[in-house]
N, C-alpha and C positions, 0 to 999 in steps of 0.2 A: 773916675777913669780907672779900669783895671789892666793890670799892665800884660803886655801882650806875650807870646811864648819867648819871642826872639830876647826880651828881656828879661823874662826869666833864667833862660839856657844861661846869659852872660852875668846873674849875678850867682847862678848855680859854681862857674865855669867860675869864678873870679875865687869864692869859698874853697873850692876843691883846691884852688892855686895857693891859696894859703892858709888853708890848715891841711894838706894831704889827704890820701886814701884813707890812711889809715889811722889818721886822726880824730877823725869823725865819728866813726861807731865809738870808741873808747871816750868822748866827751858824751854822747848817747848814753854808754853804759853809766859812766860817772852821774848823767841825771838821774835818771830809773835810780841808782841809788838811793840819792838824798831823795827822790820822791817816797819809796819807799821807808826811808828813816825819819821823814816827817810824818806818816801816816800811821807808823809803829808808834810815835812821840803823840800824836792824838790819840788812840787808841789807847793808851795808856793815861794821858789825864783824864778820859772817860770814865776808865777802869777806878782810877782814885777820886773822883769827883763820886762815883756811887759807893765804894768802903766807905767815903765821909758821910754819906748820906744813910749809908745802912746803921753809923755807928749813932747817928743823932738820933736816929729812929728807936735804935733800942736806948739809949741812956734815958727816954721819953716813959 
């Protein structure tokens, strides 16, 4: 069963009621963050999983 618009608009309408206007985009932005500083955080044991792997390669 997918829920119809009228119930969307009201649990839209019920969010907007308690968290604000302007609450919203700034929990928004706070995600994009930490998605971002998790992505930076892989990136980087990527980065050190291959220096480990470059230095096994040469002590070989």
């Amino acid at each position: 069963m997918t829920p119809s618009i009228w119930q969307l608009l009201i649990v839209l309408v019920i969010v907007l009621l308690l968290f604000g206007r302007g609450k919203i985009p700034q929990l928004m932005g706070d995600m994009a963050k930490g998605i971002k500083s998790f992505k930076r955080g892989m990136s980087d044991e990527e980065k050190k999983d291959e220096n480990i792997e470059k230095k096994i390669d040469e002590d070989k």
